[in-house]
N, C-alpha and C positions, 0 to 999 in steps of 0.2 A: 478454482475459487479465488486465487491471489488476485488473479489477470480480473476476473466481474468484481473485486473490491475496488481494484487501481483506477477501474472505468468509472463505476460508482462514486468514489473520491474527485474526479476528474469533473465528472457532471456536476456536483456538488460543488468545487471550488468554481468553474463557469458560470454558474447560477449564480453562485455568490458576487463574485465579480459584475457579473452584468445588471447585478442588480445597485452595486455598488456604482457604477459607470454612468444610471441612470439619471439627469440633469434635475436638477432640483425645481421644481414646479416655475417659478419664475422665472430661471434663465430660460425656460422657451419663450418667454417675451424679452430678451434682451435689449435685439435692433430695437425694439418699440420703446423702451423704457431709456436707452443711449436718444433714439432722435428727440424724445422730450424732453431729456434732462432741465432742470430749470438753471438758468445762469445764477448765481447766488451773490447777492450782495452782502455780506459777511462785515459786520459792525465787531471792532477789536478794543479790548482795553488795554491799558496796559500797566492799571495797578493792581491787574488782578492774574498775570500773565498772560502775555496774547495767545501764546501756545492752547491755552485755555480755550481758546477762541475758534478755536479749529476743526471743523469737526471730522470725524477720524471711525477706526470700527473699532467696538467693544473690547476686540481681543487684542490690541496693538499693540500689548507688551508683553504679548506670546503666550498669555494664557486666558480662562473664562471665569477667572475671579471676580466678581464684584468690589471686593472690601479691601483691591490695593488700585485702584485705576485712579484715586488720585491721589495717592503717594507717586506711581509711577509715571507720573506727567511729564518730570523733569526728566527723565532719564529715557524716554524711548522718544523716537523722532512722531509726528502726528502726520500719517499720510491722506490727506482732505478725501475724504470720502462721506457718500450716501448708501445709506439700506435704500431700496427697493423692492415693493410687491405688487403684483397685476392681478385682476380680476377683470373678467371677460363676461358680457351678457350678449345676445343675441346682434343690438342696437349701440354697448359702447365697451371702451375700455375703461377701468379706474385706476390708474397709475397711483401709487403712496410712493412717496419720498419721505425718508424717515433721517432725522441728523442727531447724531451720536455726541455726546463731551463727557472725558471723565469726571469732570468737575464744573458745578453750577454753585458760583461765587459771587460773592457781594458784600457789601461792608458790617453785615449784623450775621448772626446764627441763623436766625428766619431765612434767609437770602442763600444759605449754604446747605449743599448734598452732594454725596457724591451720586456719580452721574444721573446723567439728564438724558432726554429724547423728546425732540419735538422734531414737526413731519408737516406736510402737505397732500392734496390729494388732485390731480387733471382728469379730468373728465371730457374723453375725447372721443367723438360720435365718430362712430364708422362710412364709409363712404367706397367707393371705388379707389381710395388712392391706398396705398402700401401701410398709411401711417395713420389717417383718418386725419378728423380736424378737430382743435383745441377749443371744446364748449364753454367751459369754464372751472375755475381752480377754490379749491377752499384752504385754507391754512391755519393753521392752532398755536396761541400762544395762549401760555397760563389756561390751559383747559377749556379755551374758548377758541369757536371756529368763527373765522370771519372768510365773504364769499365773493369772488369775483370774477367778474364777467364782460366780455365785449360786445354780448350779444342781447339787445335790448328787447327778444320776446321771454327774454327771463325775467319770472316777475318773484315776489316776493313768498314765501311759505311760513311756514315756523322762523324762516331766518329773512333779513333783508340783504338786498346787495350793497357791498360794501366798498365798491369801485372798481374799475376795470383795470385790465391785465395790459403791463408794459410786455415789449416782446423783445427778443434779441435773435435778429431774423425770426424763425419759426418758435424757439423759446420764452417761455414766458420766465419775465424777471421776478425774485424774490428777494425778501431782506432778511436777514438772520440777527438776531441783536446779539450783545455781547454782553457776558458779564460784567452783575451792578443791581443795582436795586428802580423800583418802579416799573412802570406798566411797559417802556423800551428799556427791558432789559433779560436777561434770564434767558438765553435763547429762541424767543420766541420767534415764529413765520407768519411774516406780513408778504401783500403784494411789495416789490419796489415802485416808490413814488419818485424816483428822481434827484428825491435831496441828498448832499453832501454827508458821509460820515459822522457820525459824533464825534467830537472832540477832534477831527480830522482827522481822523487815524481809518482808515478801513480796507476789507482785500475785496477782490472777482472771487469768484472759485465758478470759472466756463469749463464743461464736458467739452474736450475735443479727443482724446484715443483712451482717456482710462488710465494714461500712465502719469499719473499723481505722486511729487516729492513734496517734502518739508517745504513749506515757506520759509524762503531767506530774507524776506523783503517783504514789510506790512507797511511804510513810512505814504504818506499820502490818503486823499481820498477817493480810494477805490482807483489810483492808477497802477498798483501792481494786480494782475490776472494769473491764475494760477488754472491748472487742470486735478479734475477730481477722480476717482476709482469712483464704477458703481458694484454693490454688494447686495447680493440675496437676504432679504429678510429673513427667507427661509431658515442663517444661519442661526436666529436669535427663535424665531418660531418652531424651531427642532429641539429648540436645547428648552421649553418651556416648563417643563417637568425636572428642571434641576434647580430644584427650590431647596429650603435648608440652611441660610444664614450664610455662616461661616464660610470659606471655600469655593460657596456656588456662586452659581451667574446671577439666581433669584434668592431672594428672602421668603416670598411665600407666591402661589397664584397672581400672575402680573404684577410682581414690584420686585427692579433689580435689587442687587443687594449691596449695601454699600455699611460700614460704619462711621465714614468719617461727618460728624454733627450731626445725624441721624440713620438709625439699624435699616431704616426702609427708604431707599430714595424713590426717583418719579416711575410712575404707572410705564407702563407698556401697552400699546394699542390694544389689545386685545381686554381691556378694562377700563381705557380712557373713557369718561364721559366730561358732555359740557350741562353743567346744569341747568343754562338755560336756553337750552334752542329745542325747546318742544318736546313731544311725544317720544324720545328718540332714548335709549338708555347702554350702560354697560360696553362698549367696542363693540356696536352694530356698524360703527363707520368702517370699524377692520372685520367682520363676518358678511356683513350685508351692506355693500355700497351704495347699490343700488335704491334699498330702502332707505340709507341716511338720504342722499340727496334729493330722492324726489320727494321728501319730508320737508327739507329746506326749503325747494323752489318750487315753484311753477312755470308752465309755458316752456318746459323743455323739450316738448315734439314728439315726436314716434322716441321712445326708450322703452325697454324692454328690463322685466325683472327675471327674467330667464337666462339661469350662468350657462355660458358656453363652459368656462373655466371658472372656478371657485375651490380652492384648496385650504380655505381659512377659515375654516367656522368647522364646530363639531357637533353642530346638532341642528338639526333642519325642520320646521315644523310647519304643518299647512293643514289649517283648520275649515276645514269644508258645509259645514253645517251645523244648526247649534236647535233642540228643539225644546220650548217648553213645556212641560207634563203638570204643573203645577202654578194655580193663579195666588202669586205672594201677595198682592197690596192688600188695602184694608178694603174689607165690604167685598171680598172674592174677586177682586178686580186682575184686572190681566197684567203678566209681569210683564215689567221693560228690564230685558234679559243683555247683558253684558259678559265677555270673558276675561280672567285674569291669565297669562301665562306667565309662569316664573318657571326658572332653570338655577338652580341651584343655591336656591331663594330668593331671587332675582328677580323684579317685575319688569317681564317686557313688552305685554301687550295688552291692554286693559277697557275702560269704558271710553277713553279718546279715539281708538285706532277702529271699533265697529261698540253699536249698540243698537234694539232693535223695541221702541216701544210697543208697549200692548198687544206683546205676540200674543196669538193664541195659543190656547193648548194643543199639544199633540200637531201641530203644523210644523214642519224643518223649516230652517231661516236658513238659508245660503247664507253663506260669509265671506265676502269680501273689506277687504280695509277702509275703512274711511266711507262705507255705505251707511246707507240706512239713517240712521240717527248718530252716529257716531260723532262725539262732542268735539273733537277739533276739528269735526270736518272733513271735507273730503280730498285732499292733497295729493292726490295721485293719477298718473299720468294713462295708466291704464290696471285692468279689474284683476287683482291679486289677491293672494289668499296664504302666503310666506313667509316665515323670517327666519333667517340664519342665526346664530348665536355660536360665539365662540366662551365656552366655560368648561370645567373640567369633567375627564372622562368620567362615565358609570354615576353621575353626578344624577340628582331627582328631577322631572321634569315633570310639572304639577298645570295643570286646565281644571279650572274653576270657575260655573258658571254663576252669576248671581242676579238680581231683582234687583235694580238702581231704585232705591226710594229717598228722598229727600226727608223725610219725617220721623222717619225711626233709623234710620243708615241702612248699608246697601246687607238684602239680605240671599246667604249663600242658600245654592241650590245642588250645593253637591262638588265633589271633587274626583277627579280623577287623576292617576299619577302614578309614575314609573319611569324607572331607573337604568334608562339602555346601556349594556355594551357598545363598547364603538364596533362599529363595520353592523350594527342590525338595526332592526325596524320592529315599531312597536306601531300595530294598526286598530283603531276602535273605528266600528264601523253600527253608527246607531246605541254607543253603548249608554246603558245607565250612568249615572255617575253614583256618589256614595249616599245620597238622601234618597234615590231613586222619583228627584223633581225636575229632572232636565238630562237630557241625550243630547252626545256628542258624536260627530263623526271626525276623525283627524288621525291625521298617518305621524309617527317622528320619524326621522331619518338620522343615524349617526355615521359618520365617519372618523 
């Protein structure tokens, strides 16, 4: 009996371990995420500390605190480093570059939080080579994405192009601004355009091995270079659920935590939105890449909405059929039938993304995105029916179909809705909804 405990203990701890040993979803894209790296042009102040300016990983003063990262500025060295995440469709890769500061400073209160994160995203079409080729880049400053491209059958979508991508050999260049106030300031990610530093003062921060020191040397524009560490997103997307103010990483659901001139500093991907670039809501750019960009552009070619790899979204929906049982307008007229989806009160897909006038009764409408009558249009590259969403676990997932009327407002035709476990599937197939004036067919999927 001792000897089948010892072996059973044994098993036990190997499982444990191997599961431990396991590489965290995006180092399996490493190579791929090191040959992109973007060269970083890095704008330094230095009435606000240049160290400030540097960007570094969350934990760089040995813990996962929020509410001392920038007290502890001065006293831990800042090793130049990016988060990194990859997401894989059939047709591309979507590389995030994500840039960490414990302190985002400026000369008023408005201007100041503790830490910051702002990010980028390459979009690199698959091909026969190792690495594929560089389609085009988006980048976010102040909650707004601006798009760029070298390739002129990219045309315009929800978003327009915002100028083309400098390269440093195969790397595409970027600018990081520095702390300070106004629209170049606050760390935000532009393409690089070539000009001089502000104030003269600025660093490189070029990927050559990952082995990243302190900058000793900021004096110049842009002629000192330095090498950066790249870092798993993963490390920050693991720890998401350590929310709780005081002590933790987050304050609540996507927002680290910081006290110093406000309890909540900046979002986290996974809740970033831009108000204004279309149809597009909540961190669908970190769940579903795929559907931010081809929302953006057009004329991006064969792209495929099908993950080979997607570890960043918790809830998966594909709504396949919508049918109306019920004629809502005036005079029994036939409805123009719409879906609402929300996740955890959340609207993410509505009368913009599909709508189907004057369906008839009892007929199924297929659904796909941006058919049929759908009011923004059809912006997509090929016939989907998906959307990923990252929000929190056992969280409500509500489909609501309703009658678009412009005269009395849009009237409901029913709901349906439920609250999966992660790792299950909740499937209606034809089902009623809650007025019993419209049938749905749609699977969820969590993980």
């Amino acid at each position: 009996m001792k000897k089948l405990f010892i072996l059973l203990l044994t098993l036990y701890v190997c499982t444990l371990s191997a599961s431990a040993s396991e590489p965290l979803p995006s180092e399996q894209y490493r190579d791929l995420a090191e040959h992109w790296a973007p060269t970083i042009y890095q704008d330094v102040n230095e009435r606000f500390l240049v160290r400030a300016d540097i960007p570094t990983r969350f934990d760089y003063d040995g813990d996962w605190r929020g509410d001392n990262n920038w007290e502890n500025l001065e006293n831990y060295p800042q090793i130049p480093s990016a988060y990194f995440s990859v997401r894989e469709t059939l047709t591309h890769y979507f590389i995030e570059y994500d840039f960490y500061y414990p302190r985002d400073d400026g000369p008023i209160s408005l201007e100041k939080h503790e830490n910051d994160l702002e990010g980028c995203i390459l979009v690199i079409r698959k091909d026969d080579t190792p690495f594929g080729q560089l389609q085009l880049m988006e980048t976010q400053a102040h909650n707004h994405w601006y798009q760029y491209s070298n390739d002129t059958a990219i045309t315009s979508g929800s978003e327009n192009i915002d100028g083309g991508i400098r390269l440093d050999g195969h790397r595409p260049e970027i600018y990081l601004s520095a702390n300070g106030i106004g629209t170049d300031a606050g760390h935000g990610v532009k393409a690089y355009d070539g000009r001089p530093a502000n104030g003269g003062d600025g660093i490189i921060f070029r990927f050559v091995t990952g082995d990243a020191v302190m900058p000793e040397n900021t004096a110049g524009s842009y002629e000192q270079a330095y090498d950066y560490a790249l870092i798993t997103m993963d490390e920050l997307w693991n720890r998401r659920y350590d929310t709780g103010g005081a002590g933790h990483t987050y304050n609540d659901w996507g927002h680290f935590h910081g006290d110093t001139y406000t309890d909540s500093s900046c979002t986290l991907p996974w809740i970033k939105d831009d108000p204004d670039d279309g149809p597009l809501h909540d961190g669908v750019y970190w769940s579903d890449p795929a559907f931010f960009i081809d929302t953006h552009l057009n004329g991006l070619g064969d792209f495929s909405h099908t993950y080979v790899s997607n570890p960043y979204y918790t809830h998966k929906i594909t709504l396949s059929e919508v049918t109306s049982c019920a004629n809502k307008d005036p005079f029994n007229d036939e409805s123009d039938i719409f879906v609402k989806i929300s996740v955890d009160g959340l609207e993410y897909i509505n009368q913009n993304h599909w709508k189907h006038n004057q369906a008839p009764k009892n007929v199924p409408q297929v659904v796909y995105w941006g058919k049929d009558d759908a009011e923004f249009g059809d912006q997509y590259s090929e016939p989907f029916n998906t959307i990923y969403f990252a929000r929190q676990d056992n969280t409500e997932v509500k489909i609501e179909v309703l009658d678009k009327d412009g005269t009395s407002g849009n009237d409901t035709m029913g709901i349906l809705a439920s609250s999966p476990a992660p790792g299950t599937t909740v499937e209606w197939s034809d089902q009623f909804t809650s007025t019993d004036e419209a049938k749905v067919s749609a699977l969820i999927e969590t993980q």
